[in-house]
N, C-alpha and C positions, 0 to 999 in steps of 0.2 A: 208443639203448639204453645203459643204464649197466652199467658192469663192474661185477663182484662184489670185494668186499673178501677174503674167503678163499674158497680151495679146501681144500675137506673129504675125505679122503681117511682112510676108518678113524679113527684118534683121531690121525691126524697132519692138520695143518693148514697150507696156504701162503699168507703174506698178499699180497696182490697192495700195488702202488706206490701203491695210496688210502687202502692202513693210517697212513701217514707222515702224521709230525704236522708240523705249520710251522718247529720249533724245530730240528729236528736228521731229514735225510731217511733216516735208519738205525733210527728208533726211530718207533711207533706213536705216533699220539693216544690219548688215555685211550676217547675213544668206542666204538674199533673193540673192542679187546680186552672191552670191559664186553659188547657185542651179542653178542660167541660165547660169552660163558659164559651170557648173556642164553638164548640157541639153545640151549648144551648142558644149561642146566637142564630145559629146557623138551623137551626131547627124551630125557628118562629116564623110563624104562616105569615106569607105575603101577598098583596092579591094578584100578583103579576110576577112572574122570573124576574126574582134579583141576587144578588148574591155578595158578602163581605165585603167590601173596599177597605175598610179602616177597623182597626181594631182596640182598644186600649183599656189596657187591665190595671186596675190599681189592686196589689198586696197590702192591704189595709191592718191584719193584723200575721202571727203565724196560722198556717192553716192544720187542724188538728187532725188527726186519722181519726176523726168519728164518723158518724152520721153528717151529713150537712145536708140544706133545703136550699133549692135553687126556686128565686125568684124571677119574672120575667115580665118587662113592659114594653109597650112603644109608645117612646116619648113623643116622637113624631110621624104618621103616614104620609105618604103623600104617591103621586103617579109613578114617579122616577125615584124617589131616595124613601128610605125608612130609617130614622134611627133608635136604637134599640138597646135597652137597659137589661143589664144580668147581675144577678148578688147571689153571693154564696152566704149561705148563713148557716154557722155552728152553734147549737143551742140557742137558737133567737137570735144571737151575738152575727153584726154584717164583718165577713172577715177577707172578701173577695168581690169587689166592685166591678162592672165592666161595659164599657159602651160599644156598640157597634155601628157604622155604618153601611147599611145595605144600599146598593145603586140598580140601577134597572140593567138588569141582561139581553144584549140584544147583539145584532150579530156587526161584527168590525166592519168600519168604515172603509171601503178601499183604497187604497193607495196611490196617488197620482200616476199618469202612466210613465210619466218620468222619470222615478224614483228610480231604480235601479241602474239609471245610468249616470248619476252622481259618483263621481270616483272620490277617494280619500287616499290620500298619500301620508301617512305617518314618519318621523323619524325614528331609526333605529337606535340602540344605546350606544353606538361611535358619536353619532351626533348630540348625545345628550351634553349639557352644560357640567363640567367638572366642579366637583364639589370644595368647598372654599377652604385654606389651608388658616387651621386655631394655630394659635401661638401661645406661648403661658404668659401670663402678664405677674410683675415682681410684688406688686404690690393695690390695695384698692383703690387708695387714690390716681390711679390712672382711669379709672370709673369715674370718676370727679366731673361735672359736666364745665366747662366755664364761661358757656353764655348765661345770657339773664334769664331768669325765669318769667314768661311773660305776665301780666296782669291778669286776675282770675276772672272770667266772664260775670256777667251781673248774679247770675241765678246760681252761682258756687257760692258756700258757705262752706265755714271753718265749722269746728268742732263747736265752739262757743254761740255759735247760732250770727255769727256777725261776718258781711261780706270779709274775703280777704283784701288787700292790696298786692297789687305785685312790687314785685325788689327793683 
């Protein structure tokens, strides 16, 4: 049987010795910490079936094997989306940010009746395009371009704050 990574305990959290990352055994892998805010999105009451869409985790600092407090808002409800804020926080310190978006669950659209009589013909790799033959070149000046460089558009600036001209 395998151990659990945290125990959940109210909005305090204890990561058990599987949180540890390879690099340094005091500090979590980036996996574990992303799966509890993964959990605690997903574990915020909605008034209606909805479920994850979008997910996105900021690693704001390293995450420590201690104790950490999971905090939990919604920034916004509404009929069809909710989105929803998650922080992990180690001694006060925000060390795991995370946003979610929930969408309304509800059952799939059907599919034209047409649909499956849409054929697709792919090419095989005899037909694919053969890949283009490098050659060494002797020297850099064959990189050398020899047309004119054109004139710089209005709203390019040089380094010195002054349009360029072109050559």
């Amino acid at each position: 049987m395998m151990d659990a990574i945290f125990r959940v305990e109210g909005t305090r959290v204890i990561p058990s010795p599987n949180a540890a990352g390879p690099w340094n055994p005091t500090m979590q892998h980036g996996s574990a910490p992303a799966a509890l805010v993964a959990w605690a999105a997903e574990s915020i009451p909605t008034p209606q079936p909805m479920h994850v869409a979008r997910l996105t985790i900021d690693l704001m600092r390293p995450v420590p094997l201690t104790p950490l407090m999971i905090e939990t808002e919604v920034l916004r409800a509404g009929r069809k989306i909710q989105l929803c804020e998650v922080r992990l926080l180690a001694e006060g310190v925000p060390v795991v940010r995370a946003t979610a978006l929930k969408i309304k669950s509800g059952e799939a659209l059907p599919l034209p009746p047409d649909a499956d009589e849409v054929s697709i013909t792919l090419p095989g790799p005899e037909q694919s395009v053969r890949s283009a033959t490098i050659r060494p070149v002797r020297s850099s000046a064959a990189w050398r371009s020899t047309r004119r460089e054109a004139a710089s558009p209005p709203w390019a600036s040089t380094r010195s704050g002054t349009r360029s001209a072109g050559r």
